[in-house]
KOLFINU-797764 format. One record per atom (N, C-alpha, C, O): atom name; residue in three letters; x, y, z. Coordinates in nm, 2 decimals. Each point is the difference from the previous one (the first is absolute). Layout:
N
<site 'CA' 'ALA' <X Y Z>>
...
//
This chain:
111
<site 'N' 'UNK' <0.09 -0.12 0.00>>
<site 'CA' 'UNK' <-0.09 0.12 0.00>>
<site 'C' 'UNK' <0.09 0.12 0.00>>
<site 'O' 'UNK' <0.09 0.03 0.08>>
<site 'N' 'UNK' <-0.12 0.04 -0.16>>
<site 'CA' 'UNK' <0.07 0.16 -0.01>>
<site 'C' 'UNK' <-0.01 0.11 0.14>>
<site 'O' 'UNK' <-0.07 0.01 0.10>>
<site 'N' 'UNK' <0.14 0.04 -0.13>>
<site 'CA' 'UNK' <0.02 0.11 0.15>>
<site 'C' 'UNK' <-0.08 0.05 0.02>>
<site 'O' 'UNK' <-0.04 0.00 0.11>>
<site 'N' 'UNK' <-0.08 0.10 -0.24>>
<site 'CA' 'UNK' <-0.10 0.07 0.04>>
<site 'C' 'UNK' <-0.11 -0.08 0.01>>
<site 'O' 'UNK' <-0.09 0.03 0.07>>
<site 'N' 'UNK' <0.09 -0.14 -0.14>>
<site 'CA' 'UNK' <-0.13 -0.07 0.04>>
<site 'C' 'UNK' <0.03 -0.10 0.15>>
<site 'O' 'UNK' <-0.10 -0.08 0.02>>
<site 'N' 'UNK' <0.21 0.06 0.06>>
<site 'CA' 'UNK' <0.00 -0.06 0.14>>
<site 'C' 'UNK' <-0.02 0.14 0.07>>
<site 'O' 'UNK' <-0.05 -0.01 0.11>>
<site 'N' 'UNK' <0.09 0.15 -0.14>>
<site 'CA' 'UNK' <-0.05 0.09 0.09>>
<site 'C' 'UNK' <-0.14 0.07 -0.03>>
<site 'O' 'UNK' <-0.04 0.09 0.07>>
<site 'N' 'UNK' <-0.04 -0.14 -0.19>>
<site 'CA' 'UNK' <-0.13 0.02 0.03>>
<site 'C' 'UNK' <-0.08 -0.09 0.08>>
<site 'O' 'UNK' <-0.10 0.04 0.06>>
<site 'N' 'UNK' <0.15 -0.15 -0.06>>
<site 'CA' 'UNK' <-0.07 -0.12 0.07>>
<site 'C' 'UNK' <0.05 0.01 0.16>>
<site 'O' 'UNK' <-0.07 -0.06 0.08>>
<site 'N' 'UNK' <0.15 0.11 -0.05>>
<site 'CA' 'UNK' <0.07 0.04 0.14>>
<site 'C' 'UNK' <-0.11 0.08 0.08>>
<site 'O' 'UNK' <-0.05 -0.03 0.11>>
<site 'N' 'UNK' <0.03 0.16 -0.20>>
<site 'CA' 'UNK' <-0.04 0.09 0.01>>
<site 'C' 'UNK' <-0.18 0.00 0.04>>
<site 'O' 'UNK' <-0.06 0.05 0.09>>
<site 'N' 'UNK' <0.01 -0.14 -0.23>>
<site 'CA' 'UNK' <-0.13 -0.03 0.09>>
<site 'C' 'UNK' <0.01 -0.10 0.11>>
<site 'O' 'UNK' <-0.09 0.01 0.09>>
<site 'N' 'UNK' <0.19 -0.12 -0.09>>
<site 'CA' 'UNK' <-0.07 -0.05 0.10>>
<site 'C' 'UNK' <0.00 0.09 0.16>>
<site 'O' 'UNK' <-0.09 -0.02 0.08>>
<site 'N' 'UNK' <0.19 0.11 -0.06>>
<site 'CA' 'UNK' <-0.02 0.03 0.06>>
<site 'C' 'UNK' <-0.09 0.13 0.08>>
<site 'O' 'UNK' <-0.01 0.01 0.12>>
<site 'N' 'UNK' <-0.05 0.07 -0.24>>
<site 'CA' 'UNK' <-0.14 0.02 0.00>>
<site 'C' 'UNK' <-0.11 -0.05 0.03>>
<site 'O' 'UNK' <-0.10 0.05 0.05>>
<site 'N' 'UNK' <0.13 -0.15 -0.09>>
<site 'CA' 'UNK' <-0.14 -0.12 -0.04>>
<site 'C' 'UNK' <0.02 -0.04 0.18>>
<site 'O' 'UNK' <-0.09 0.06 0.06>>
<site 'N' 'UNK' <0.17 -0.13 0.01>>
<site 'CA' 'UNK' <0.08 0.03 0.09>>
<site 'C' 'UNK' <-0.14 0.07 0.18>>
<site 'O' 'UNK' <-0.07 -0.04 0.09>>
<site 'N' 'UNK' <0.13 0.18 -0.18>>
<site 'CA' 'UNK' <-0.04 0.08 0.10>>
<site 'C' 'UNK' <-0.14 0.03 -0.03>>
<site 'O' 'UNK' <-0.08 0.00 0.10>>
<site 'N' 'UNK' <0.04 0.03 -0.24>>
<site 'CA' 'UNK' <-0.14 0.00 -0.02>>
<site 'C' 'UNK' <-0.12 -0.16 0.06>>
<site 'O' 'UNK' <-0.12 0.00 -0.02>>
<site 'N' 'UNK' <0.22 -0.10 0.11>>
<site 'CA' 'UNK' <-0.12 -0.07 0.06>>
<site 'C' 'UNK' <0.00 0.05 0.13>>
<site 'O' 'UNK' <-0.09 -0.04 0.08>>
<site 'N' 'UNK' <0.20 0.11 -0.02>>
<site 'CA' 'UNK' <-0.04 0.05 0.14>>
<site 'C' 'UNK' <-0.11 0.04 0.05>>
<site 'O' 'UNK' <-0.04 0.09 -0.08>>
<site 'N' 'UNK' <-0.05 -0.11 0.19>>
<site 'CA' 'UNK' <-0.09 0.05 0.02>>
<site 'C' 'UNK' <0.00 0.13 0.09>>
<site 'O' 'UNK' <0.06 -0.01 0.11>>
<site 'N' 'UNK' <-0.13 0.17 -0.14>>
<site 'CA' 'UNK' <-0.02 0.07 0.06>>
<site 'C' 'UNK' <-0.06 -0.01 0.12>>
<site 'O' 'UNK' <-0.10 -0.06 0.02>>
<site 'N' 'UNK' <0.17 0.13 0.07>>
<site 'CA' 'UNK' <-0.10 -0.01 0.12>>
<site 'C' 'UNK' <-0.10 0.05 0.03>>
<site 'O' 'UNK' <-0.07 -0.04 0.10>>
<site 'N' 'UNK' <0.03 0.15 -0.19>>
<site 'CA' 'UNK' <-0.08 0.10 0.02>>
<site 'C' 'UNK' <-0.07 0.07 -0.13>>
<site 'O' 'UNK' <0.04 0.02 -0.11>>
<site 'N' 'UNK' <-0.21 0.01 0.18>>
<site 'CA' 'UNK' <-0.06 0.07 -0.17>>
<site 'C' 'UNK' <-0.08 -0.11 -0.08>>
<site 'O' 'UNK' <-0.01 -0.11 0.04>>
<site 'N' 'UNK' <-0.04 0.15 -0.13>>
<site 'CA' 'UNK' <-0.01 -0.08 -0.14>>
<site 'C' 'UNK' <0.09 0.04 -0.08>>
<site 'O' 'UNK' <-0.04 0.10 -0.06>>
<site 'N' 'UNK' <0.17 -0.14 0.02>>
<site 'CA' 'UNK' <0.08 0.02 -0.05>>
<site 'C' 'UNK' <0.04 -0.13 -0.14>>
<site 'O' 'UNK' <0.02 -0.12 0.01>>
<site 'N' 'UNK' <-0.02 0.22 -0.12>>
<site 'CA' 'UNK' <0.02 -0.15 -0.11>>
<site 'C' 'UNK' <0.17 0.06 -0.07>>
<site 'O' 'UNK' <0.04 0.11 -0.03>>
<site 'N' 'UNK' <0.03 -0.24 0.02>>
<site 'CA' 'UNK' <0.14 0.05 -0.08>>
<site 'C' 'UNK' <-0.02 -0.06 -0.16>>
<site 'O' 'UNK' <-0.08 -0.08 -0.05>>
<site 'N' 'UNK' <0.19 0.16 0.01>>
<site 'CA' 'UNK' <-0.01 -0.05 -0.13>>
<site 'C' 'UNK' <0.12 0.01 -0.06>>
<site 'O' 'UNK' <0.08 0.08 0.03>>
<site 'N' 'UNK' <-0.04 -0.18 -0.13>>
<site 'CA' 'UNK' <0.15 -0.03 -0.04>>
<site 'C' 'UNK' <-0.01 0.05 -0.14>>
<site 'O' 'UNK' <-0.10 -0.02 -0.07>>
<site 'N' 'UNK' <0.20 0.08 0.04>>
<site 'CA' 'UNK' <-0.01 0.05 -0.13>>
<site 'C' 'UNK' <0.11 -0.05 -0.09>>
<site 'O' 'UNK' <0.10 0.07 0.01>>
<site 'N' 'UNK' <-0.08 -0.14 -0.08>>
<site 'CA' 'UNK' <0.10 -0.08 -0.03>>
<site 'C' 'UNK' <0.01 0.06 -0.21>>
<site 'O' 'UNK' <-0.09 -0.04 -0.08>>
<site 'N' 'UNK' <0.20 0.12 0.04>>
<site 'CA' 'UNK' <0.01 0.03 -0.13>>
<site 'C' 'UNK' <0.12 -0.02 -0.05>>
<site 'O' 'UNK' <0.11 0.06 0.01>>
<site 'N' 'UNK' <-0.14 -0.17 -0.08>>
<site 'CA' 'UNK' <0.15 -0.05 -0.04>>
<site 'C' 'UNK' <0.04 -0.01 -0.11>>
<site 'O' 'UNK' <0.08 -0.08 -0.04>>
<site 'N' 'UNK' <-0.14 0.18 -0.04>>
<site 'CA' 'UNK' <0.03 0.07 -0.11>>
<site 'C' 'UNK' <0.09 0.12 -0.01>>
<site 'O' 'UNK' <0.08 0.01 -0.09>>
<site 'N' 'UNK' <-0.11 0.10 0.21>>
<site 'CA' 'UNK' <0.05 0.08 0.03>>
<site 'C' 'UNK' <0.07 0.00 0.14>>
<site 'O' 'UNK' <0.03 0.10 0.06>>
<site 'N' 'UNK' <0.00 -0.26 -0.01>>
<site 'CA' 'UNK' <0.05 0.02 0.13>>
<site 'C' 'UNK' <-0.02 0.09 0.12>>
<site 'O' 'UNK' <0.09 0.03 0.08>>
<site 'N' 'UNK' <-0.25 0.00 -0.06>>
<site 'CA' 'UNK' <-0.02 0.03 0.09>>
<site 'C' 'UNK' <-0.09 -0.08 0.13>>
<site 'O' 'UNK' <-0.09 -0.07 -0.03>>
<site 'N' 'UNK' <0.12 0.07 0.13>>
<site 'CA' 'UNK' <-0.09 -0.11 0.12>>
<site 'C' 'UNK' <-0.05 0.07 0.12>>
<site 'O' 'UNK' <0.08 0.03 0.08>>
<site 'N' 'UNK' <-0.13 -0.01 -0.07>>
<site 'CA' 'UNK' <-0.08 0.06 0.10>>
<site 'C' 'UNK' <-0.11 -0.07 0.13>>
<site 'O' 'UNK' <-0.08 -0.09 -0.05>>
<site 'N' 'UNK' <0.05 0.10 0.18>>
<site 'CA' 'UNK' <-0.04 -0.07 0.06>>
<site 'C' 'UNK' <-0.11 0.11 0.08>>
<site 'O' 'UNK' <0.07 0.07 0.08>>
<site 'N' 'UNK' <-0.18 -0.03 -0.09>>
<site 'CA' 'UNK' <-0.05 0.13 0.02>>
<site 'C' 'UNK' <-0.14 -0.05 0.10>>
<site 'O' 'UNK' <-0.05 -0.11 -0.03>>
<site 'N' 'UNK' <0.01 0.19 0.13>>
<site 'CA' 'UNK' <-0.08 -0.01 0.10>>
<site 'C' 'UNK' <-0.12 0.11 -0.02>>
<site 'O' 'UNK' <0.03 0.12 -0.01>>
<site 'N' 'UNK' <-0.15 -0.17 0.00>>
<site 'CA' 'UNK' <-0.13 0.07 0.05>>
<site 'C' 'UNK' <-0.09 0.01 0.07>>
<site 'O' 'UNK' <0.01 -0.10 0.07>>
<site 'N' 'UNK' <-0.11 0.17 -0.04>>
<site 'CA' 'UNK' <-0.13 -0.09 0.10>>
<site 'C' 'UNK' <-0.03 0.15 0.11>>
<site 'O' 'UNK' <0.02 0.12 -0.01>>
<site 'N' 'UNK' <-0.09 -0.20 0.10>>
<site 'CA' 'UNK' <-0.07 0.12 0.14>>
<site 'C' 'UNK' <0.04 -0.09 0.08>>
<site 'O' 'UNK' <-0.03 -0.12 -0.01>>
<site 'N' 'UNK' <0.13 0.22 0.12>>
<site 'CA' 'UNK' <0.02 0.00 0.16>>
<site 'C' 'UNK' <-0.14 0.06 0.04>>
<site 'O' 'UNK' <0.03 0.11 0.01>>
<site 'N' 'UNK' <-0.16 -0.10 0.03>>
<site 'CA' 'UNK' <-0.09 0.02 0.04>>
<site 'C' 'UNK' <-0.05 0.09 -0.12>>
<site 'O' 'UNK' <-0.04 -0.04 -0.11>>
<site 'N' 'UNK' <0.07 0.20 0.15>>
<site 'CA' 'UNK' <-0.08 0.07 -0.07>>
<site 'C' 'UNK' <0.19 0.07 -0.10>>
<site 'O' 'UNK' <0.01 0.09 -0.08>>
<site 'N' 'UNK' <0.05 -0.14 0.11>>
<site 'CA' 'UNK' <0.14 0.02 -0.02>>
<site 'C' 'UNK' <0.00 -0.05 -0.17>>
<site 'O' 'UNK' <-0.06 -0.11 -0.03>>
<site 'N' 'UNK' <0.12 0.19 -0.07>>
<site 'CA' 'UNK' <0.01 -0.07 -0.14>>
<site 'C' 'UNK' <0.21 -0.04 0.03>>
<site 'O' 'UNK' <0.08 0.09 0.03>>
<site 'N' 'UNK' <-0.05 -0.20 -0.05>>
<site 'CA' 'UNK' <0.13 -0.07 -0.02>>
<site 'C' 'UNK' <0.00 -0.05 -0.12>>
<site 'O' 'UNK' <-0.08 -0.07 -0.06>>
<site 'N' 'UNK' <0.20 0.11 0.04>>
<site 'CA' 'UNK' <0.08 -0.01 -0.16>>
<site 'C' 'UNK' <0.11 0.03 0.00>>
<site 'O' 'UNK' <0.03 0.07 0.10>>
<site 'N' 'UNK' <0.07 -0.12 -0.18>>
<site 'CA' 'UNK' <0.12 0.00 -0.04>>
<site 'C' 'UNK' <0.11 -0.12 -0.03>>
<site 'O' 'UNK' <-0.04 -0.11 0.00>>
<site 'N' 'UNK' <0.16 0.14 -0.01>>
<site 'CA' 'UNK' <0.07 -0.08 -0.05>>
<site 'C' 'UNK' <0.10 -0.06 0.10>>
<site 'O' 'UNK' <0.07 0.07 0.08>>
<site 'N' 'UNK' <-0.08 -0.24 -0.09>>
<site 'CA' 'UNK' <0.08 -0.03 0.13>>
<site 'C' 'UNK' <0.14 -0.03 -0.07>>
<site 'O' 'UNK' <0.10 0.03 0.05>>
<site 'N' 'UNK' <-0.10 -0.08 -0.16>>
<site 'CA' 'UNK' <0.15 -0.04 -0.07>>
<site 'C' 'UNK' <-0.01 0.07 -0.15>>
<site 'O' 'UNK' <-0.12 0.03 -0.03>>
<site 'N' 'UNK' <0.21 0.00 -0.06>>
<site 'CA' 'UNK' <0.02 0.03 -0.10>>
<site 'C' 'UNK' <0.13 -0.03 -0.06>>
<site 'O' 'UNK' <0.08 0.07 0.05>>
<site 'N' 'UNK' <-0.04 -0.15 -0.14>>
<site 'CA' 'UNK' <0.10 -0.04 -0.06>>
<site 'C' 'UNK' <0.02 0.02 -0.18>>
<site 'O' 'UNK' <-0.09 0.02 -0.08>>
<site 'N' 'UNK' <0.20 -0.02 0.07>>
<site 'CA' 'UNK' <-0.04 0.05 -0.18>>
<site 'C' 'UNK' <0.16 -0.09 0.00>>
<site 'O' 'UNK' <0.08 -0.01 0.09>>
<site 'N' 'UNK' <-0.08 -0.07 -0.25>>
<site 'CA' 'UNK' <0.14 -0.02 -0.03>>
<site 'C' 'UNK' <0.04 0.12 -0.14>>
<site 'O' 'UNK' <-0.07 0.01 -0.10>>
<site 'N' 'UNK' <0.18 0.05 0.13>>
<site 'CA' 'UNK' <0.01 0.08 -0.10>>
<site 'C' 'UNK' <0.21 -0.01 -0.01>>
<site 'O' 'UNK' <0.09 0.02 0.08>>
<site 'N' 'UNK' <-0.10 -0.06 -0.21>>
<site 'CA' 'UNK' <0.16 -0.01 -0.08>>
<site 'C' 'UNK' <0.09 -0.14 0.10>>
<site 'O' 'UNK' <0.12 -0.02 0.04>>
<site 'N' 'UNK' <-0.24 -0.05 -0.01>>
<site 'CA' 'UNK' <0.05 -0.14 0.06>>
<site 'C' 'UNK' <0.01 0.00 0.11>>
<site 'O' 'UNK' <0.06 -0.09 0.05>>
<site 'N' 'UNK' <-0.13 0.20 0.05>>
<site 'CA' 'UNK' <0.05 -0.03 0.14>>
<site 'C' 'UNK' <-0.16 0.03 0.05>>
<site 'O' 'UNK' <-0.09 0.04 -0.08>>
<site 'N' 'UNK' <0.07 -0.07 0.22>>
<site 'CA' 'UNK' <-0.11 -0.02 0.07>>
<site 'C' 'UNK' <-0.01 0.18 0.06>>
<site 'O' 'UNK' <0.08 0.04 0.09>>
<site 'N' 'UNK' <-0.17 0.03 -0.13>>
<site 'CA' 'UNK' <0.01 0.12 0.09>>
<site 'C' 'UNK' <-0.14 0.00 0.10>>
<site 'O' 'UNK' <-0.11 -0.01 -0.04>>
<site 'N' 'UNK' <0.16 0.01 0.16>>
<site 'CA' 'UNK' <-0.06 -0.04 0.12>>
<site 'C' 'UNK' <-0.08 0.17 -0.03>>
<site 'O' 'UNK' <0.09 0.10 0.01>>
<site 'N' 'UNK' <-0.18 -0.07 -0.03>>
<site 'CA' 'UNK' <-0.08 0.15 0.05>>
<site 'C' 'UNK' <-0.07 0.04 0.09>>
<site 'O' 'UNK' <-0.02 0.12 0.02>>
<site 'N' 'UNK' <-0.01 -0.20 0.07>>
<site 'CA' 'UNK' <-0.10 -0.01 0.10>>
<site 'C' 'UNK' <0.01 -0.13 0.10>>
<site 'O' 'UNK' <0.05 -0.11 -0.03>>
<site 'N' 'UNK' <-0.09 0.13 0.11>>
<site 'CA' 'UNK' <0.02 -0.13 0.09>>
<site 'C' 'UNK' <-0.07 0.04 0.16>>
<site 'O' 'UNK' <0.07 0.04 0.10>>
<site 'N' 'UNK' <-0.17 -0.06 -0.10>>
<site 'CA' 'UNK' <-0.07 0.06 0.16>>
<site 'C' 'UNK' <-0.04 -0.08 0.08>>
<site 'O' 'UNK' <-0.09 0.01 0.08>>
<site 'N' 'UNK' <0.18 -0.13 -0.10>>
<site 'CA' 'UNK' <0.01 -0.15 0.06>>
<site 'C' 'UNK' <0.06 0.02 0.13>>
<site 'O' 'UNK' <0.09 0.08 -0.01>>
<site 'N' 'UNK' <-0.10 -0.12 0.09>>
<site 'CA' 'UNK' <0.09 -0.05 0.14>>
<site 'C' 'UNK' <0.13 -0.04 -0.02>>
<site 'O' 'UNK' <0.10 0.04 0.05>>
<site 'N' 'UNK' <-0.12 -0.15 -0.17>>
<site 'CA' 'UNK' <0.13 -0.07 -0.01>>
<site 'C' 'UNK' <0.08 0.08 -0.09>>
<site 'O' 'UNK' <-0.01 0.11 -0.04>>
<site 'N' 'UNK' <0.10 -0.21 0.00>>
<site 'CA' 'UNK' <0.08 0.08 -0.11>>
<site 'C' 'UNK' <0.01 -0.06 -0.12>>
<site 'O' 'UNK' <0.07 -0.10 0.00>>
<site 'N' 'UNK' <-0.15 0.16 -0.14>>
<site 'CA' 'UNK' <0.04 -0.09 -0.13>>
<site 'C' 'UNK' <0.11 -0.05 -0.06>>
<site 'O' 'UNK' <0.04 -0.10 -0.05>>
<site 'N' 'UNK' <0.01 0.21 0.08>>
<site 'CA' 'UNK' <0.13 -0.05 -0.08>>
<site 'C' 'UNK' <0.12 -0.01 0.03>>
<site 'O' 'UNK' <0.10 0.02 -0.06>>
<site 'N' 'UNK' <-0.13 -0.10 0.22>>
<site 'CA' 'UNK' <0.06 -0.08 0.09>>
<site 'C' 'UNK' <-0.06 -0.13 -0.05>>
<site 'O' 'UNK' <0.08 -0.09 0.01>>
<site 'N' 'UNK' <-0.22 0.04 -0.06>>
<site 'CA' 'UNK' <-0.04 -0.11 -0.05>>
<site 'C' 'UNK' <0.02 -0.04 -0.13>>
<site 'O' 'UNK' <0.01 -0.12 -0.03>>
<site 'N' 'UNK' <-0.01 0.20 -0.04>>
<site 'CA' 'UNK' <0.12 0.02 -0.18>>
<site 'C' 'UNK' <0.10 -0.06 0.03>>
<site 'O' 'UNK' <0.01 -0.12 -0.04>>
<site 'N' 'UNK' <0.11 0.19 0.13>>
<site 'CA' 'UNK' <0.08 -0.06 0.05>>
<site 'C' 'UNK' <0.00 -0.17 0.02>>
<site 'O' 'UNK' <0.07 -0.09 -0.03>>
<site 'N' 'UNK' <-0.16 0.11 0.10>>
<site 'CA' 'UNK' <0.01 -0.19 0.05>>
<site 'C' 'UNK' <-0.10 -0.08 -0.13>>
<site 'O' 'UNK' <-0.08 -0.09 0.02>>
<site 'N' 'UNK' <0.10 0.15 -0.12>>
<site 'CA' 'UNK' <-0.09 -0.05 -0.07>>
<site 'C' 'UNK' <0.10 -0.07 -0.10>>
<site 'O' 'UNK' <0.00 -0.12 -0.05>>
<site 'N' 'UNK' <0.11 0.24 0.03>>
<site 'CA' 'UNK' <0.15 -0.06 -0.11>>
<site 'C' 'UNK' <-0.01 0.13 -0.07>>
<site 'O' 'UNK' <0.07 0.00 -0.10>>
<site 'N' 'UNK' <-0.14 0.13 0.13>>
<site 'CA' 'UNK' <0.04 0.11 -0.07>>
<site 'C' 'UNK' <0.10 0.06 0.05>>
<site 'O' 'UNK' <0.01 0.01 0.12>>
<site 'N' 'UNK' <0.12 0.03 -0.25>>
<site 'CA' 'UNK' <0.11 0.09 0.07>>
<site 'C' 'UNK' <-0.07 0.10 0.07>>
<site 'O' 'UNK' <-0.12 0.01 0.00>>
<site 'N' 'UNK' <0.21 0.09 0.10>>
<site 'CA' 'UNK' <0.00 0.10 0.02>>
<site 'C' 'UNK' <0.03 0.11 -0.05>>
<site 'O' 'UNK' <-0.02 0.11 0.04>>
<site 'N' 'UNK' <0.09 -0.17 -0.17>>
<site 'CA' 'UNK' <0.02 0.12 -0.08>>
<site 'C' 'UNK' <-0.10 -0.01 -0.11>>
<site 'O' 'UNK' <0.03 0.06 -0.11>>
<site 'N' 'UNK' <-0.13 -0.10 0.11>>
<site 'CA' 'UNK' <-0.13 0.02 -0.07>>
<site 'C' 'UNK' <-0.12 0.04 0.04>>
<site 'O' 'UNK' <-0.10 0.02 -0.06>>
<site 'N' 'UNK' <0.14 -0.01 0.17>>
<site 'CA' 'UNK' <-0.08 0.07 0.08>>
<site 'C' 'UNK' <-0.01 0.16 0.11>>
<site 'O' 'UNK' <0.04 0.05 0.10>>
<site 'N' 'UNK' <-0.15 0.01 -0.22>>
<site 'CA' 'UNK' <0.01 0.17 0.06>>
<site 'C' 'UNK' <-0.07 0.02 0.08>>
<site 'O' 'UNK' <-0.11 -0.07 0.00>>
<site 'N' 'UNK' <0.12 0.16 0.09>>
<site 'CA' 'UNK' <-0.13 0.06 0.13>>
<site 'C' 'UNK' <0.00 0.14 -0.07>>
<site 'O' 'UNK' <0.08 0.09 0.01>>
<site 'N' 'UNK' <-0.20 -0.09 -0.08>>
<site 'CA' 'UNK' <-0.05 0.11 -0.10>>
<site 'C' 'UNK' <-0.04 0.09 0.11>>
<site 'O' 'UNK' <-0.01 0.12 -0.04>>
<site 'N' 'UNK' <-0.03 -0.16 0.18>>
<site 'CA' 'UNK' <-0.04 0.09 0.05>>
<site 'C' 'UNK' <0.06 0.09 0.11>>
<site 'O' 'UNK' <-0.04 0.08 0.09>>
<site 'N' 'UNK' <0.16 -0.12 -0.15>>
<site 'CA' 'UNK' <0.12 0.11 0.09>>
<site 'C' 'UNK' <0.03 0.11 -0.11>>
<site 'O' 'UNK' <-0.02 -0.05 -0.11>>
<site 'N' 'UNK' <0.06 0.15 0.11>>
<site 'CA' 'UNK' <0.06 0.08 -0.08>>
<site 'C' 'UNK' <0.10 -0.06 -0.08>>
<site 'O' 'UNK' <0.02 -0.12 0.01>>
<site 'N' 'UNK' <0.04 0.18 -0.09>>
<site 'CA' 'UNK' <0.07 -0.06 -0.09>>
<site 'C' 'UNK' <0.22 0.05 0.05>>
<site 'O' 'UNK' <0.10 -0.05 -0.03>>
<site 'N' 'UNK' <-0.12 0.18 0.11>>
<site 'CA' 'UNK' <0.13 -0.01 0.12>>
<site 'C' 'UNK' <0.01 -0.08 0.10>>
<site 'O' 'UNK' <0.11 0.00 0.06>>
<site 'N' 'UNK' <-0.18 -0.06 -0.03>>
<site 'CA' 'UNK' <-0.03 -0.14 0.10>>
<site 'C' 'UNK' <0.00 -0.08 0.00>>
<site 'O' 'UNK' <0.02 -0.06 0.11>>
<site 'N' 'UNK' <-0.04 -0.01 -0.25>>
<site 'CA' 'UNK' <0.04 -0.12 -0.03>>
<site 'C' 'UNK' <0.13 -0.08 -0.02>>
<site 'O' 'UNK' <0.01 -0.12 -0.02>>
<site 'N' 'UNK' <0.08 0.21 0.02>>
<site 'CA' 'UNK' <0.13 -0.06 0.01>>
<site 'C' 'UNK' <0.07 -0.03 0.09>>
<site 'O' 'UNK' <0.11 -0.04 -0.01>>
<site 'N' 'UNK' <-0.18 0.06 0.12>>
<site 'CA' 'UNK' <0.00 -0.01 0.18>>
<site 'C' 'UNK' <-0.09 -0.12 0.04>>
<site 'O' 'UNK' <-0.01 -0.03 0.12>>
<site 'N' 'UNK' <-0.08 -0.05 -0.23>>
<site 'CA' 'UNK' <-0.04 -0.13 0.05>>
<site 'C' 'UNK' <0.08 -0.12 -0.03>>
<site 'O' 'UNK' <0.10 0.02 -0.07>>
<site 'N' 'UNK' <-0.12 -0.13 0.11>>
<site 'CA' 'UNK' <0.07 -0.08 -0.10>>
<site 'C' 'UNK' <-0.07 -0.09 -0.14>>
<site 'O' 'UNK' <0.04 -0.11 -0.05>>
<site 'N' 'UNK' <-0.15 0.19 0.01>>
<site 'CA' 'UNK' <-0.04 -0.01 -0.13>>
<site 'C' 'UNK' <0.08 0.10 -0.16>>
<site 'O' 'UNK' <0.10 0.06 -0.03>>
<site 'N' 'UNK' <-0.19 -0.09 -0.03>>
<site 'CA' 'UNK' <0.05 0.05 -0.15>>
<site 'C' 'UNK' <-0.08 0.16 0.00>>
<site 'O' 'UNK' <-0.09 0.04 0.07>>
<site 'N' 'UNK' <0.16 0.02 -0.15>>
<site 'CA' 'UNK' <-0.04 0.20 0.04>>
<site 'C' 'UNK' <-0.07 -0.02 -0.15>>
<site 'O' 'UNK' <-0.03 0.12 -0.03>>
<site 'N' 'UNK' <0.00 -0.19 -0.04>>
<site 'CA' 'UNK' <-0.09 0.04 -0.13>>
<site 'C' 'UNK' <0.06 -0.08 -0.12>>
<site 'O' 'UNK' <-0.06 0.01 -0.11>>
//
């Protein structure tokens, strides 16, 4: 199996993953958005905390020029600490959501 198609398959499972967690709270529905035409994945949350409207995005991942760019991540754990243990370098792996003077101070890839 090729590199971008073992890190698409990486990538949802571990969406797929977190999208069976159950919320604790609300009517809350998730939804996985999986585009692998244009490499984008997304794991996104809706619903009512009472009279409360909840929405947004719990993970967001994109592969762009062969590498995994982490965009989002409002997880507890850490994704791409699980990439990692998955067989993804770390040098294929960006945290899009640090600035881009910052990233050379993790021990991931700056872009």
């Amino acid at each position: 199996m090729e590199k971008l198609e073992k890190y698409r398959t990486y990538i949802e499972q571990l969406l797929t993953k977190y999208g069976n967690y159950k919320i604790a709270y609300g009517d809350i529905e998730k939804q996985l958005l999986f585009d692998r035409e244009r490499d984008h994945y997304q794991l996104c949350m809706f619903g009512w905390e009472g009279e409360q409207r909840v929405r947004g995005c719990l993970l967001h991942l994109d592969i762009k020029q062969g590498k995994i760019w982490l965009q989002h991540d409002s997880t507890e754990s850490n994704i791409a600490t699980e990439l990692v243990a998955l067989g993804v370098s770390k040098e294929d792996i960006v945290l899009a959501f640090h600035p881009p003077y910052l990233r050379p101070y993790t021990d991931f890839a700056t872009g």
